[in-house]
C-alpha positions, 0 to 999 in steps of 0.5 A: 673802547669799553674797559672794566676798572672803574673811572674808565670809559667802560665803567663810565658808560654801564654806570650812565646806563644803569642809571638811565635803566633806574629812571625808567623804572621810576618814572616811565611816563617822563619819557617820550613815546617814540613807537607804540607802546616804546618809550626813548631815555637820552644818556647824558654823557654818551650818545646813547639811548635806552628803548624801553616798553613800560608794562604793569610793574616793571619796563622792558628795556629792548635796546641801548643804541647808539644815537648815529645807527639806523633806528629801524635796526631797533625797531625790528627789535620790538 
């Protein structure tokens, strides 16, 4: 269930991934390399992940995907 108000599941859940999206940002090389040049950041508090593309001065973030989905759906994607 995703809600607007902060401090409930929704709210929670952009914050998680805005943040994962800011440590990306930062820092892109910490992060594994799951196909070609895409690169895969864990959220912690949901099963989610953020697939990005780090390029010269920005990433690319191609999907927020839930860990149980097929991820040939996010390969696709890219």
């Amino acid at each position: 269930m995703v809600r607007g108000s902060a401090g409930r599941p929704g709210a929670q859940f952009v914050s998680e991934i805005k943040r994962v999206v800011e440590l990306v940002s930062n820092h892109p090389e910490r992060f594994p390399t799951k196909h070609v040049e895409i690169r895969c950041a864990q959220a912690r508090r949901f099963p989610y992940s953020v697939f990005f593309r780090p390029e010269v001065n920005r990433v690319v973030v191609l999907a927020v995907f839930h860990a149980r989905r097929n991820p040939a759906v996010w390969q696709a994607r890219a």
